[in-house]
C-alpha positions as CSV (number, residue, x, y, z in Angstrom):
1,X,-1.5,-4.7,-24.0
2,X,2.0,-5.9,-24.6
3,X,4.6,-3.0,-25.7
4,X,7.9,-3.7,-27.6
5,X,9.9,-3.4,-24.1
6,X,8.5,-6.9,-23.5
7,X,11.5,-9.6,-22.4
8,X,10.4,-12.6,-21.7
9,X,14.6,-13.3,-20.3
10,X,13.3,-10.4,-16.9
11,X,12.6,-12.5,-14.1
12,X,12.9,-11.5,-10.9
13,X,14.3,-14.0,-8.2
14,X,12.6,-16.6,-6.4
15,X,9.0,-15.3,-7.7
16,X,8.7,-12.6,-5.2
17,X,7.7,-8.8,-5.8
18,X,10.9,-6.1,-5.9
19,X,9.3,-3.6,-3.5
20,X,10.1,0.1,-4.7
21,X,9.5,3.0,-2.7
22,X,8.7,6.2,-4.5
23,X,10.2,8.9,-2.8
24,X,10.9,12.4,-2.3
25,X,9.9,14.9,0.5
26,X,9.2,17.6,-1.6
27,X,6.2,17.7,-3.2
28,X,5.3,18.5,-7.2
29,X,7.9,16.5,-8.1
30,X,6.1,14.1,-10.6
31,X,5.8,11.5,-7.8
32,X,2.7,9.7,-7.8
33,X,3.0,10.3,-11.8
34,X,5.7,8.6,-12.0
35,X,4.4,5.6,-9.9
36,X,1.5,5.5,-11.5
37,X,2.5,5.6,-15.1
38,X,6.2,3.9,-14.3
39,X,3.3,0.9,-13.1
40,X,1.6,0.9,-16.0
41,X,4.1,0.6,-18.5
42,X,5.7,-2.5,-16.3
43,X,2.0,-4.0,-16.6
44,X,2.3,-3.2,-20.5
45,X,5.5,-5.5,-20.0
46,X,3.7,-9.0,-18.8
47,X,4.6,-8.0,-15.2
48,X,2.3,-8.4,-12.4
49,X,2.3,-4.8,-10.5
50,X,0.5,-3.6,-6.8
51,X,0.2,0.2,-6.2
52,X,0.5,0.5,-2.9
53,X,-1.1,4.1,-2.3
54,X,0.7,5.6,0.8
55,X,0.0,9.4,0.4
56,X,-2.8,10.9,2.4
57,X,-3.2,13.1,-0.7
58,X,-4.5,10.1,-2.4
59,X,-3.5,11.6,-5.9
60,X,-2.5,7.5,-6.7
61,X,-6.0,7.0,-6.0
62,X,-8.4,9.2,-7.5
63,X,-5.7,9.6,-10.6
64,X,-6.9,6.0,-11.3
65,X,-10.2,7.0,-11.2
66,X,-11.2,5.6,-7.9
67,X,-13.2,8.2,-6.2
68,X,-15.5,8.8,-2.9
69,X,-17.2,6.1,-1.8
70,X,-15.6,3.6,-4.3
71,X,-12.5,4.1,-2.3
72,X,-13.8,2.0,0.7
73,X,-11.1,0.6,3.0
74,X,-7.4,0.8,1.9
75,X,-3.9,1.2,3.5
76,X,-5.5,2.8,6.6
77,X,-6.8,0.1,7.1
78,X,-3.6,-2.4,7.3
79,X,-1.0,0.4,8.7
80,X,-3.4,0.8,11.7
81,X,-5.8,-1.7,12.2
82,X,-3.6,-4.8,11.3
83,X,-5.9,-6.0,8.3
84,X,-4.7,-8.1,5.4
85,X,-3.4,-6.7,2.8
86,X,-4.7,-8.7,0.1
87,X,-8.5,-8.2,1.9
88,X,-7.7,-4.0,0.6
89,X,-6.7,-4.7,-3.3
90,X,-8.6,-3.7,-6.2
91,X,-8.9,-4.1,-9.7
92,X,-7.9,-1.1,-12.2
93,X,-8.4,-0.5,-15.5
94,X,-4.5,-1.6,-16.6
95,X,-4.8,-5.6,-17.0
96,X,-2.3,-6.6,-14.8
97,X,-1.9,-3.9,-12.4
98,X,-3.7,-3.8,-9.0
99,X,-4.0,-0.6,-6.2
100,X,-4.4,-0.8,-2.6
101,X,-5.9,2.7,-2.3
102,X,-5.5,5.5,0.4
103,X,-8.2,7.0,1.8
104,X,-9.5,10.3,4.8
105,X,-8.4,8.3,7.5
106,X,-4.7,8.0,6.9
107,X,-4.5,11.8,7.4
108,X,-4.2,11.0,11.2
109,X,-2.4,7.5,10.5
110,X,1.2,9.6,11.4
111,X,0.2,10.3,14.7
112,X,-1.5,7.1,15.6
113,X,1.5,5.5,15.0
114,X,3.7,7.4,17.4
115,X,2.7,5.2,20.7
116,X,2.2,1.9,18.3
117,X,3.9,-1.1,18.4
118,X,6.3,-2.4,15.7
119,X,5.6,1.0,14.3
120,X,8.8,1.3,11.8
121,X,7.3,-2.5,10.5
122,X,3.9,-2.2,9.8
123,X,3.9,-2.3,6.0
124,X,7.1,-4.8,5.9
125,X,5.0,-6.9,7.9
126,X,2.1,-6.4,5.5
127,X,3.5,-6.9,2.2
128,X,4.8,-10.5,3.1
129,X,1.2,-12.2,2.4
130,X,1.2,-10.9,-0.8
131,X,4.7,-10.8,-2.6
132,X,3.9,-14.6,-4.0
133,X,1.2,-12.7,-5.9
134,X,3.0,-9.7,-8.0
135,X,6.8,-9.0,-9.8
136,X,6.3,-5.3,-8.7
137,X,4.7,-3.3,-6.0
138,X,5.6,0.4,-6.1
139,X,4.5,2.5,-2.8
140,X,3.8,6.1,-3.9
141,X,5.2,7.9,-0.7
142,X,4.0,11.0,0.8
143,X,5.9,14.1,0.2
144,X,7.4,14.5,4.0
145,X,9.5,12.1,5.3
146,X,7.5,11.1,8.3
147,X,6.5,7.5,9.9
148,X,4.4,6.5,6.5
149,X,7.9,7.3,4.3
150,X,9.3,5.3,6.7
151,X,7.2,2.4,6.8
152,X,7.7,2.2,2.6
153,X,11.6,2.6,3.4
154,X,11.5,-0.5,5.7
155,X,9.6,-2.2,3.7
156,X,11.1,-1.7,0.0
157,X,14.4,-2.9,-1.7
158,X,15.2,0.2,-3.2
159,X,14.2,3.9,-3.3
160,X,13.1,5.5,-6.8
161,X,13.6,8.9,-6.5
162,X,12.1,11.4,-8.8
163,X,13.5,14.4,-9.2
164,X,12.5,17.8,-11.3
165,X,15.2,19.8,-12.8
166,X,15.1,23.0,-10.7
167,X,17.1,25.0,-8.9
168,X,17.3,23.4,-5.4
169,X,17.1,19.7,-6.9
170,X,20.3,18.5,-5.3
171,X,19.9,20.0,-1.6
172,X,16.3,18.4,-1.5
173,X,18.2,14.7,-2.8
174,X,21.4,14.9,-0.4
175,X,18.3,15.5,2.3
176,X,17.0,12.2,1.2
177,X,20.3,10.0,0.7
178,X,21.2,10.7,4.2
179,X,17.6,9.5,5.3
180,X,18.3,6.1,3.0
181,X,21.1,6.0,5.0
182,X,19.9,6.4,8.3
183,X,17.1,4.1,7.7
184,X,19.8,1.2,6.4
185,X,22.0,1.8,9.5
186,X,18.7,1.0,11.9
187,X,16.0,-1.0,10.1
188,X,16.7,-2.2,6.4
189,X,20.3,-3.1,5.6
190,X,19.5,-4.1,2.4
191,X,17.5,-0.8,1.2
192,X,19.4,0.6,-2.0
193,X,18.7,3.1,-4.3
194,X,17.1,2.1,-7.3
195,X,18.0,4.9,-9.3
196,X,16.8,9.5,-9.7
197,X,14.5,9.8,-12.7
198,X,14.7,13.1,-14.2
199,X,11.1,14.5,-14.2
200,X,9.8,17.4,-16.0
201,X,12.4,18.7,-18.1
202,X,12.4,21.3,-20.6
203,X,15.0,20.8,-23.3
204,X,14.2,24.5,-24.1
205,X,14.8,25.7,-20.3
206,X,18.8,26.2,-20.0
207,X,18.8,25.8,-16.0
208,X,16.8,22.0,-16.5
209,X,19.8,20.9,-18.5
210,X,22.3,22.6,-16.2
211,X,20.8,20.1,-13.1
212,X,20.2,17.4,-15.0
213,X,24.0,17.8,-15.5
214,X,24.5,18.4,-12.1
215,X,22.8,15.2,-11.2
216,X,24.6,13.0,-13.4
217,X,27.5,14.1,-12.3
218,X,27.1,13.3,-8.7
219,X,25.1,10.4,-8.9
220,X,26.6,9.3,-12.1
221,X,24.6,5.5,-13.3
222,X,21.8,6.0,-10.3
223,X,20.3,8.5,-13.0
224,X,18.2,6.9,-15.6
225,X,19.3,7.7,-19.0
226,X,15.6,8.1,-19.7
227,X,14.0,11.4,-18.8
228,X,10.2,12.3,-18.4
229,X,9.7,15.8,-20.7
230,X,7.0,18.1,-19.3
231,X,4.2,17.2,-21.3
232,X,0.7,18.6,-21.5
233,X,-1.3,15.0,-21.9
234,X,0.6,13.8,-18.5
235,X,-0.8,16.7,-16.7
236,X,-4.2,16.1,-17.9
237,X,-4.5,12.1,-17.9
238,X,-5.1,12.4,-13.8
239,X,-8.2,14.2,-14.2
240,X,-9.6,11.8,-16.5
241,X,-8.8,9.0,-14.1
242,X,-6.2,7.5,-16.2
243,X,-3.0,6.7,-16.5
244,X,-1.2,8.8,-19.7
245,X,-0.7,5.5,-21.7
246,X,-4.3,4.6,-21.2
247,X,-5.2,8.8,-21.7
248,X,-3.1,9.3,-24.9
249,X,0.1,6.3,-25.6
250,X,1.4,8.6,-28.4
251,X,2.1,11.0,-26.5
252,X,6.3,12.0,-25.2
253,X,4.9,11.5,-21.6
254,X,3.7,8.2,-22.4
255,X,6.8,7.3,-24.6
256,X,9.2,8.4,-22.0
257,X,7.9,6.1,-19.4
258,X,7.3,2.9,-21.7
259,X,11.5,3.7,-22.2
260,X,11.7,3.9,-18.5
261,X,10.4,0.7,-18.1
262,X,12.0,-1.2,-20.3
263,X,15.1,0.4,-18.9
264,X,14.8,-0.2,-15.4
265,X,14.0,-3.5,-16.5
266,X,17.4,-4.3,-18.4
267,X,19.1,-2.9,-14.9
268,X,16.8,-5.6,-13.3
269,X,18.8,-8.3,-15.3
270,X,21.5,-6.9,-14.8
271,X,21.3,-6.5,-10.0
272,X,20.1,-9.7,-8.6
273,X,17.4,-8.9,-6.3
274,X,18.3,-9.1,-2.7
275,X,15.7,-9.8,0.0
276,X,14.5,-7.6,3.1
277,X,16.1,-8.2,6.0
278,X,13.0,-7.7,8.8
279,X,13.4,-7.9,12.8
C-alpha cells in the first residue's frame, strides 16, 4: 500500500535507520498508538520500519495481533541475555513493517539490569546489527522513566513525545525535557527532540485547545502541525489486532497519522540525520 505522502526525494543518510524513542512517563497518553500507527503510515510510505516493543505492557505487541504463545522470545531476550536482535524480528501484517515484540519476562528486565554491565547500552549496542536493514525503528517506551526508557534514550536520535491535551500536560513534558537533558549531558550527546504530537484532542473540549496553545507556545516548531483527534475506530483497532489504517483507513484517526507521516517526513528532508555517539 503506497499513500499520496509517498516522496521518492526522503532519504535518510548513509542507509542507516533514524532511531526514535517514543516517550512519555505518563501513561494513557496515546503512546504505543502512536508508534504503532505513526509506523504504519511510514511503511505506507515505501519506508522500511522495526517496532521495537520496549513496554512490559506489551500493548505494541498484542495491538498487532501477536498474542500468547505466538509472542515467543523478544526484547527480553536481547536487553538481558545478549541475543541478536535480528534472531527476535517478526513479520506483521503491514508489508514493510517488522516488530521485535515484548513479552512476561521483561517485567523483571528493570531490576536485572541494576547490577549489569554496560547497562545504560544494551539496546544501543543491539540496534547496530540491524540499522543496514530498515529507514525507521521506532521503540515504544514504557510509561516510567526507568533503566528500559533509558536504554531507548541512549539508543535513539531523537525523542517523539506524545502528549494529550489535558490539564497537567506541560508539568508531565518539562519532567521529560530535563531527563533528555540529563541523558545528553552523560550518554548520548546527540539525542534531540524529534518533535510533541498532540494526541487526543477534542476540537469541542475548550481546555484541549487552551493546551494545545499552551504547547505551541513553549515549544513553538517541536509541535507537529498535525494533531491526532480522539477517534472511536483508533480506540477499537487494538482489539482487533490492527493497526487503525489496516482496521478502518477512512477514518480521522487513520487520516491524522498518514498527515503525520508525511509531515515528519518533509522535516526529515529538511534535519540531516546525525549519528549516535556510543562509548
Amino acid at each position: 500500500m503506497k499513500s499520496q505522502y509517498y516522496d521518492d526525494s526522503v532519504a535518510l543518510t548513509d542507509q542507516e535507520a533514524r532511531i526514535l524513542a517514543i516517550a512519555n512517563q505518563k501513561g494513557g497518553v496515546g503512546k504505543t498508538t502512536t508508534a504503532v500507527n505513526l509506523a504504519t503510515a511510514l511503511a505506507a510510505c515505501g519506508k522500511r520500519v522495526l517496532i521495537v516493543d520496549l513496554d512490559p505492557q506489551g500493548n505494541a505487541t498484542t495491538g498487532l495481533g501477536l498474542i500468547g504463545r505466538q509472542r515467543g522470545k523478544g526484547i527480553y531476550q536481547v536487553i538481558i541475555e545478549g541475543a541478536p536482535l535480528a534472531e527476535m524480528v517478526m513479520e506483521t501484517l503491514v508489508r514493510g513493517m517488522a516488530l521485535v515484540p515484548s513479552s512476561v519476562e521483561l517485567v523483571g528486565a528493570e531490576v536485572e539490569l541494576v547490577s549489569g554491565a554496560r547497562r545504560e547500552y544494551r539496546l544501543s549496542d543491539a540496534v547496530q546489527g540491524v540499522v543496514d536493514e530498515y529507514d525507521y525503528i521506532l521503540i515504544d517506551c514504557p510509561p516510567a522513566l526507568g533503566l528500559l526508557t533509558l536504554n531507548a534514550l541512549v539508543a535513539a536520535h531523537a525523542v517523539l513525545v506524545p502528549l494529550q491535551t489535558e490539564f497537567y500536560a506541560l508539568e508531565g513534558l518539562s519532567h521529560l525535557l530535563r531527563t533528555v537533558e540529563r541523558v545528553k549531558r552523560a550518554f548520548n550527546p546527540a539525542l534531540e527532540i524529534q518533535g510533541i504530537v498532540l494526541t487526543m484532542v477534542d476540537r469541542r473540549n475548550n481546555l484541549s485547545e487552551m493546551v494545545a496553545k499552551d504547547v505551541r507556545a513553549h515549544l513553538g516548531n517541536k509541535v507537529f502541525e498535525t494533531v491526532i483527534p480522539r477517534n472511536v475506530r483508533v480506540s477499537e483497532a487494538p482489539s482487533h489486532g490492527k493497526p487503525v489504517l489496516l482496521y478502518d483507513m477512512r477514518c480521522a484517526g487513520a487520516q491524522a497519522y498518514i498527515h503525520l507521516a508525511g509531515e515528519m517526513l518533509r522535516r526529515e528532508r529538511k534535519t540531516p540525520m546525525r549519528p549516535v555517539l556510543v562509548s
